[in-house]
N, C-alpha and C positions, 0 to 999 in steps of 0.2 A: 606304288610301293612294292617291295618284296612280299611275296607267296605268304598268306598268314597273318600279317599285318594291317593292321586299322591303317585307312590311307587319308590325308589332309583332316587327321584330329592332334590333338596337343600332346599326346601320349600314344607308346605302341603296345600294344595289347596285342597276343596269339590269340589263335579263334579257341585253346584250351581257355586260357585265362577266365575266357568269359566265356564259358559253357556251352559252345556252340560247336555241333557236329561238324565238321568240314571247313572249310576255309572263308574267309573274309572277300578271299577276290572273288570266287564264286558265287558267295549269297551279299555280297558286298558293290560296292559302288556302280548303279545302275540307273535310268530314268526312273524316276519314283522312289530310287534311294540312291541319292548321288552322294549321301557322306558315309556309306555302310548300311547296315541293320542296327537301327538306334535303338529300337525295341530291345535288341537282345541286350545291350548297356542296360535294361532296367535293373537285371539279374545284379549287379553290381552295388547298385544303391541308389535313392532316390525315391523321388514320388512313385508310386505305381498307383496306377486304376483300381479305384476297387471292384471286390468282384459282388457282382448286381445278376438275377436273374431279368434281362433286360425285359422278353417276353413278356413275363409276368410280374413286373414294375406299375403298378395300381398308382396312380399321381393325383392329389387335389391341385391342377395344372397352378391355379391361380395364387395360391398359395405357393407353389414352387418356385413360381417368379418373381414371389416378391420376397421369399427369403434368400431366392441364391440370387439377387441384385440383378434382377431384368432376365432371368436366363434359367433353364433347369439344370441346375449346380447340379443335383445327384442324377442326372443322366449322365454330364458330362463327366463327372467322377469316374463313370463308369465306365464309357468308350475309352478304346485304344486310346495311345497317341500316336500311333503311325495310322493311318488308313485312310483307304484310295479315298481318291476324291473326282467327283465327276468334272470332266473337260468340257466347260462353256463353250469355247471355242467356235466363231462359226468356218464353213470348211473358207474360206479365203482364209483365214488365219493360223490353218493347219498346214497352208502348202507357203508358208512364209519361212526363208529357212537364215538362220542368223551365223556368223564366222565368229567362234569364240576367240579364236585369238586375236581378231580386232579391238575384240569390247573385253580383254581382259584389262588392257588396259584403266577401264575405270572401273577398279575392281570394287562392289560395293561392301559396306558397312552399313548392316540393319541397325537399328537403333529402335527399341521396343522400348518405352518407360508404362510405367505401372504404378499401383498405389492398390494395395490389398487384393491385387487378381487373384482371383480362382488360379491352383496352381495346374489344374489339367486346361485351364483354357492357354493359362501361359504357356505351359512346355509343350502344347499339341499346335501351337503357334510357333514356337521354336522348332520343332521338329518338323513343321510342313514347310519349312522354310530349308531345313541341312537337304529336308528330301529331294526335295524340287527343283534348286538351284544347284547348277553345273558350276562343278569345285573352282574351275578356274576363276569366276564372275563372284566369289564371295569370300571377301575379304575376313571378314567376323560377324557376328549377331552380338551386341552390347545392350544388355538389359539393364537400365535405369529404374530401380527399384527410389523410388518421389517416399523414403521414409514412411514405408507399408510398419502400419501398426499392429495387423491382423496377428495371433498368437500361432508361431509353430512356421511364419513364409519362410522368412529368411532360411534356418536351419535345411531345411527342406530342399528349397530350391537349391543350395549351397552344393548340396550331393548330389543333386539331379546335375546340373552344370557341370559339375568336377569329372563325368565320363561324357561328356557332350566336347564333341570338336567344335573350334572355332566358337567357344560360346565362351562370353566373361559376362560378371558383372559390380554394375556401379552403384554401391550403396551410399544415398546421399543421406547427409548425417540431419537434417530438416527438411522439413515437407517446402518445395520449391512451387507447384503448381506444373503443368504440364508444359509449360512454354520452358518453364526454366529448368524441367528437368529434360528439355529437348534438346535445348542448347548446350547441356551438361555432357548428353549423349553425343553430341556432335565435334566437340573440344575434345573429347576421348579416342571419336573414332578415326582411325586408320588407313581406312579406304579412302579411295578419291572420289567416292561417289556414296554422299549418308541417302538410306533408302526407308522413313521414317514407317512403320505399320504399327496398330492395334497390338494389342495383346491378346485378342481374340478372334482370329484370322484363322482362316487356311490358303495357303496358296496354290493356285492350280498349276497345270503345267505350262511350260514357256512363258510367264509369270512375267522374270526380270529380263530378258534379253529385249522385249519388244521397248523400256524404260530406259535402257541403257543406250541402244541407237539412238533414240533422240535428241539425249544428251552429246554421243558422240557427234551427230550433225550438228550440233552449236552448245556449247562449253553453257551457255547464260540463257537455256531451256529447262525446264523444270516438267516433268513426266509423272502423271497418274494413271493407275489404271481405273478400268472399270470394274464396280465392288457390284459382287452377286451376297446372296442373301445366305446364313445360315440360322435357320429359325430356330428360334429362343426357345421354343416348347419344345423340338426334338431332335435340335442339329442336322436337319437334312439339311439337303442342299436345295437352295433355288436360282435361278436363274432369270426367274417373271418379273423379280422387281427389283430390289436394290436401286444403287444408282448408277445413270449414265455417264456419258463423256461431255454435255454441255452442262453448265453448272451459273447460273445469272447471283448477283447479289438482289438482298433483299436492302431497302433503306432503312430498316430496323436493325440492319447490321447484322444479318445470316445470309447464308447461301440460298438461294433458290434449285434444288435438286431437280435433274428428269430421271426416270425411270429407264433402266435400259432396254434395248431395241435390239435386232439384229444388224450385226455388221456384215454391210457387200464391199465394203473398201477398207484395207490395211492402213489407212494414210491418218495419221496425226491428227487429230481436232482439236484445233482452239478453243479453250472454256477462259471467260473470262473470272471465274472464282475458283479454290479450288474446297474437296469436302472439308481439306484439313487431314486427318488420319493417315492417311497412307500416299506417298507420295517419293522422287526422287530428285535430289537437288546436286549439281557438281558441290561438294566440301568449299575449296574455296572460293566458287560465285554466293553462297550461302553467306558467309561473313563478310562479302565485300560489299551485299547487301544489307547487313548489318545483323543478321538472321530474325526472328525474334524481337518485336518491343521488349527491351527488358524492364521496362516500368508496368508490363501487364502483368497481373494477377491472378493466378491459379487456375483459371480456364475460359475460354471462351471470346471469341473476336478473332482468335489469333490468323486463321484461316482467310478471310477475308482480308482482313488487312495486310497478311502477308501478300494475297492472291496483289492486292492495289499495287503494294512494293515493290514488286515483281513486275507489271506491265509499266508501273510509271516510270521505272528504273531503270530501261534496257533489255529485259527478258520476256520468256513468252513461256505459257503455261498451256502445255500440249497434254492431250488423255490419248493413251495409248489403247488404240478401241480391242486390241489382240492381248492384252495384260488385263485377266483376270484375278480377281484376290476374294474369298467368298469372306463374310465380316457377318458377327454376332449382333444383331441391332436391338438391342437391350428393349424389354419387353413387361410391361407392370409393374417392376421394379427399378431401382436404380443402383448404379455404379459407386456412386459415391455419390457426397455433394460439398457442393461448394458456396463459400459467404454469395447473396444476391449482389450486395455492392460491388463483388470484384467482378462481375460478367457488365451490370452495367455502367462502369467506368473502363472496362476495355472495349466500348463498344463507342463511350464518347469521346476516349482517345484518339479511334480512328477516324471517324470523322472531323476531330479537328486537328489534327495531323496530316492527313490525307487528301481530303473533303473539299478543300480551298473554300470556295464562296458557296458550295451546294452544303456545307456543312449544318448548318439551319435545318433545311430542308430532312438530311438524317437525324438530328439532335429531337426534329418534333414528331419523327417516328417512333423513336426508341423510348419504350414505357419503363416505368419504374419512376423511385422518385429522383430529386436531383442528385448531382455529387457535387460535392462542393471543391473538390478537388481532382482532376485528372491527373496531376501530376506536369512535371517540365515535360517540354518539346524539344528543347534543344537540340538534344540527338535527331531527332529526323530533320529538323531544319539541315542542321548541318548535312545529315547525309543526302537530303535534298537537292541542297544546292551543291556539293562535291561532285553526284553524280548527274547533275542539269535532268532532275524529273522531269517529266513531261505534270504539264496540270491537268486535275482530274478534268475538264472538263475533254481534253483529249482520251484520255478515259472510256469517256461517256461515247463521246463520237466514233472511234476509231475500235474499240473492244466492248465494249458493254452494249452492242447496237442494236437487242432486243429487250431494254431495257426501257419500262413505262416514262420515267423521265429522262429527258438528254438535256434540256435545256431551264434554265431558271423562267427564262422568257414566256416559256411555255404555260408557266403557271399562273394560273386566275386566280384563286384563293386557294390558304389552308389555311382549316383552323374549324371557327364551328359556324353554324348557320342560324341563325334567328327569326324566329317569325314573327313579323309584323303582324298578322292575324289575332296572332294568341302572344301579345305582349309577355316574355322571360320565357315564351318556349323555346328549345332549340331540339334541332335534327339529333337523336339518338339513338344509338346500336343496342340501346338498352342491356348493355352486357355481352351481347352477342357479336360473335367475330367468323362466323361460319358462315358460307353460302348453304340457301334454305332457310334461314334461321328470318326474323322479323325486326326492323328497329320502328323506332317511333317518336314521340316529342315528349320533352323531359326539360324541368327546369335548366337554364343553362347554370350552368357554376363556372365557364373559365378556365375549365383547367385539362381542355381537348380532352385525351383519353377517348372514351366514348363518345365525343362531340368530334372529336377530330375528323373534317372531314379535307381533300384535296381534289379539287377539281384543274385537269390540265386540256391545252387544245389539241396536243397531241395524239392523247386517247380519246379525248369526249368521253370523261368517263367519272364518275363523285367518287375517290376513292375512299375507304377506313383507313386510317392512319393506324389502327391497331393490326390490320393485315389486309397489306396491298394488295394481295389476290383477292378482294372481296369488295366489290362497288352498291354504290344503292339505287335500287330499281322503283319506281314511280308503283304505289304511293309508298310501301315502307318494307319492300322487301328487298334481303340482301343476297346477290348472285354472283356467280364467279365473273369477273371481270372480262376475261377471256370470252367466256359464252358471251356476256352482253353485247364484246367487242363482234364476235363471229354473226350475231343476230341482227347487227346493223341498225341496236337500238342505242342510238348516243344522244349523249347529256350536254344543253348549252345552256349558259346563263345570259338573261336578256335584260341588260342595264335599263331603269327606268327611266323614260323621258319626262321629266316635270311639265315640260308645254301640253303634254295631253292632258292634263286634270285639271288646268285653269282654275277655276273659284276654288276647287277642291283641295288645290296643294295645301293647305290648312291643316287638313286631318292628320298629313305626314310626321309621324314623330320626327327631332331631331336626327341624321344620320351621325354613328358616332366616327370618330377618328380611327382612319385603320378598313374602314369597309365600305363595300359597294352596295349596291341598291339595285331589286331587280328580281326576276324572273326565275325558277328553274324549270326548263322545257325539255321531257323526252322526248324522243322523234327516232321515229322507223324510217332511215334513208338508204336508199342502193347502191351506195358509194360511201366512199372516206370522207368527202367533205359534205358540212352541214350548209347545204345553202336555201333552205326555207321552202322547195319548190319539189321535192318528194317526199312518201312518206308522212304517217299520221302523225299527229302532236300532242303531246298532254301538258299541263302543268300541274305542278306541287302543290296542292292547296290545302288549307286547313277549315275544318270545320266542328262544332259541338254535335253533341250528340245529346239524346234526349235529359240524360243527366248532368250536360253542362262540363263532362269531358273531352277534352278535346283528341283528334285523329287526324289524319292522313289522308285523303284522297286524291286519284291522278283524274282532273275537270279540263275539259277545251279550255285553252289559255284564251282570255279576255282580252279582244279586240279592242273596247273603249277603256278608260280608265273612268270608270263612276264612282270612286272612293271606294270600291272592295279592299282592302288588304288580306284578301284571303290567299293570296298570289304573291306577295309581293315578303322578298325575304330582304335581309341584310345578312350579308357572308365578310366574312373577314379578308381580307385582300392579304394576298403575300408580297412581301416590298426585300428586296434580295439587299443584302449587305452593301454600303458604297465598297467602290474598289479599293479606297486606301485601307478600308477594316480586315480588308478580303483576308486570310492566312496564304493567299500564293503571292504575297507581296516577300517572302523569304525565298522565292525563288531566285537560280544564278541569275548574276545580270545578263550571265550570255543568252538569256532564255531558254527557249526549245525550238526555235529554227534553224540550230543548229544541229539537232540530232537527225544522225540517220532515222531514214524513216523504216518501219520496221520489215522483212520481209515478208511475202505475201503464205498466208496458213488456209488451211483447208476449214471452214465453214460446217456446222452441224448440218445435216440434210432436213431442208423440211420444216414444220414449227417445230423447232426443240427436239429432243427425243422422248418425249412422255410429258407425263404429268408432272406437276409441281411436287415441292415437298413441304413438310408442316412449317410448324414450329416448336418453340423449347416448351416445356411444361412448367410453371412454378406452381411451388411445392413449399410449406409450412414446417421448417423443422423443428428439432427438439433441442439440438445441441450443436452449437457452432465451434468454432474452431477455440481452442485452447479453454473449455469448456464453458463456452458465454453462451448461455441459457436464449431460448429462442429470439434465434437470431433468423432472420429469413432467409432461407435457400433454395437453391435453383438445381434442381435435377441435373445430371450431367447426360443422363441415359436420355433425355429430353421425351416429347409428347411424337409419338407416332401410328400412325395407321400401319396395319398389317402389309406384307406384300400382295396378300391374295386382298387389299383393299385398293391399293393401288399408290398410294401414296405410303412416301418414306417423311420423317420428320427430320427437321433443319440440321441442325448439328447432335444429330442422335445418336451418332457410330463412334465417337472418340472414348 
């Protein structure tokens, strides 16, 4: 623009106007302020920071968190909203250099939705976004205000936006839930390319160009970057934890997180989920995949589900290892919340929606009680079979291929385990869902949960059906599945022969319908497969104790069968749906041997790139939605370990 002039904002303002010494082009659009000095726009109107002796800021931390909703509101009240921000960056992603007028072409449109945010997290989100991105590559920033009820947002933010370039917003006139207020923001925006973030981000530099190649390499790619950490106690910056570029589903119906690593290669990784939050989709490949279930509800699934949509449908969901975004991961506090029913009815949507014949198998992960309704399917069938999906179990094979089940076949039982020793006992987690933690035997009642157990021959491993990273270890302790797998200590179950107890088969209670009969044997072998010939052996057994309660102990499994049942369990067998029940019987008749098959993507290095991540937190509220009095809700800020813990929690960043 001319000498003086605010350059790619809505309005021209002189550098007198707004009380700035010198001119605009000079202190004006540059790396790290590519839409001007937005700072000095505060002078105008709007939110400003207040002013906090930050030094000498004396904090009860935990209490800070849990009233400014996971985060220290009155720090961040207090901080800028322009300021630097550190470059994750490793050096191969600093000598990467991008052609802006290639990629103006898909010029993007942020799309920010909210519900009661903090207005210094919003606008210092807004503003690390005008900073950061090179004018030509940003279409707009559309902020989807989801019917924020909080006293004083709206006004507020209204003035803040009105001297902000390239910034509107959409105020929706009812609370939609985040999917639908995504879609709202998406129907609005302008850009060829919607680029969905938090409301409580910073972005770092070269951000969006590494998202937007991608997509220019293939229109029906879907691009995330990798989220570093800004912690909730004091808005630094970290970089140790957060999450990575491979991202697994859990069959509870969340993501499986890694932790990030350093990058030695610029090149694309395939994750087969994505976190959800932050991410880049072409405009119209987004609706032609239908964007959004619009029959989910107010939060939670959406991410995975979409992640299914997307690989069964044609596309491929790449993480941009050089696109850094640093994100608030809510902390002792929460964000909001939302009814429990509407998280676990988006969660049994997808599954039977998606899921085809493995649907079972997620339906008996996912805790909570029943829903009596999920609602029609129609819409995905249809868009199923329009766009000839591939069926999940392609899925399973061909992208999810570090994932503990791929096959139904695979599976010997789920459900609970019974002891014949101790007649109405069964295998219990006693509550506990933690590796370290102890289970034990507990009447059984029927209704999994903490009975739930799955054993497959894949892993050789008893998994908790309350969280599949947790197996159980001989006699009653629970360990990370992973270590068990890496220790070479695997789990077989050894069907009973009746010809070895002759006179004795008498003592055998009835077996009921539905289960097998048998053995459970750990065994320390030097290899993946269990063939009886390396390696110590234990068995399950049960025994009293002086007071006539019963325990656990791992005893050399019994050669003869002399009527002990102190070994001998009944486990619930898993019997897979016939094929005519299957839900991929709505698939096109043309099948899937028609589709291209997809082209070849770069591979995470290594196992994974870190650790796993949690999961959600539930939480007892007070007051649900349209004032219905304790109604059960589900944190949205979800349950997480620190970064300096090492683990990030499931869906906690949205």
């Amino acid at each position: 623009g001319e000498k003086g002039e605010v350059v790619w904002g809505y309005f021209n303002a002189s550098s007198e106007d707004l009380g700035i010494s010198g001119d605009l082009q000079t202190q004006g659009a540059r790396p790290g302020s590519f839409h001007g000095f937005l700072g000095a726009l505060q002078t105008i109107g709007g939110w400003q920071p207040h002013k906090e002796n930050l030094k000498d800021m004396v904090l009860n931390m935990s209490r800070e968190l849990e009233t400014g909703g996971g985060f220290n509101l009155r720090l961040s009240d207090a901080l800028p909203l322009d300021r630097h921000v550190r470059d994750s960056r490793d050096a191969v992603c600093l000598e990467q250099r991008f052609d802006w007028s290639a990629l103006s072409g898909l010029s993007a449109s942020i799309v920010m939705t909210f519900f009661n945010e903090p207005l210094s997290t919003l606008l210092r989100s807004v503003h690390s976004v005008l900073n950061r991105t090179p004018p030509p590559l940003l279409k707009e920033i559309v902020l989807v205000d989801d019917c924020s009820d909080a006293e004083g947002i709206y006004p507020q933010l209204s003035e803040a936006v009105a001297v902000l370039p390239k910034t509107k917003i959409v105020r929706l006139g009812e609370r939609r839930g985040l999917m639908g207020a995504r879609l709202e923001g998406a129907v609005r925006a302008e850009g060829r390319v919607v680029v969905v973030l938090d409301s409580h981000i910073e972005t770092q530099p070269g951000w969006l160009e590494p998202l937007l190649e991608i997509i220019r390499q293939d229109r029906k790619n879907v691009a995330m970057p990798i989220i570093d950490t800004l912690k909730a106690e004091d808005f630094s910056f970290d970089s140790t934890g957060g999450i990575g570029c491979r991202l697994d589903f859990r069959w509870s119906i969340v993501e499986q997180a890694s932790l990030t690593a350093p990058v030695t290669r610029p090149d694309p990784i395939a994750s087969p989920v994505m976190a959800g939050g932050l991410f880049a989709v072409e405009r119209d490949w987004f609706f032609e995949l239908g964007g959004y279930d619009k029959e989910m509800r107010f939060w939670g699934a959406e991410n995975v589900e979409f992640s299914f949509r997307l690989w069964m449908c044609g596309g491929r969901l790449l993480c941009a290892p050089c696109s850094r975004v640093f994100h608030v991961f809510r902390k002792g506090g929460l964000g909001y919340t939302v009814p429990q029913e509407a998280l676990h009815r988006n969660k049994r949507r997808t599954a039977a929606g998606w899921m085809d014949e493995f649907a079972p198998v997620a339906q008996a992960f996912i805790t909570g009680p029943p829903v009596p309704d999920i609602g029609p399917l129609d819409e995905i069938r249809e868009l199923r079979s329009r766009l000839q999906c591939h069926p999940f179990s392609w899925y399973l094979r061909e992208v999810a291929t570090d994932n503990p089940i791929r096959s139904l076949s695979e599976i010997l039982f789920l459900g609970e385990v019974r002891s014949l020793g101790l007649p109405g006992q069964c295998l219990d987690s006693l509550g506990n869902k933690e590796a370290g933690k102890k289970g034990g035997l507990f009447g059984c009642h029927g209704q999994r949960g903490t009975q739930g157990l799955l054993l497959s021959t894949l892993t050789n491993q008893l998994m908790l059906l309350m969280n599949e990273r947790v197996c159980w270890d001989a006699p009653d302790r629970l360990r990370d599945c992973k270590e068990m797998t890496r220790s070479r200590l695997h789990v077989a179950f050894l069907p009973l022969s009746l010809e070895n107890w002759g006179e004795n088969d008498s003592l055998l209670p009835p077996l009921m319908p539905g289960y097998e009969r048998g053995r459970l044997e750990w065994r320390e072998v030097e290899d993946r497969e269990i063939d009886g010939k390396k390696g110590a052996s234990l068995c399950l057994t049960t025994r009293k104790d002086a007071e006539g309660q019963g325990h656990l102990e791992a005893q050399p499994c019994s050669e003869g069968l002399s009527g002990d049942l102190s070994q001998i369990w009944d486990a619930q067998k898993f019997v897979p749906p016939p094929s005519s029940e299957s839900p991929s019987s709505f698939h096109s008749p043309l099948g899937v041997s028609a589709l291209p098959r997809l082209p070849p993507f770069v591979e995470a290095p290594g196992d994974g790139i870190g650790k796993e991540g949690g999961s959600l937190q539930y939480e007892e509220g007070q007051r649900g939605e349209e004032g219905q009095e304790n109604i059960p809700l589900v944190s949205a800020a979800g349950g997480e370990k620190s970064a300096e813990g090492g683990e990030k929690g499931g869906q906690a960043f949205r």
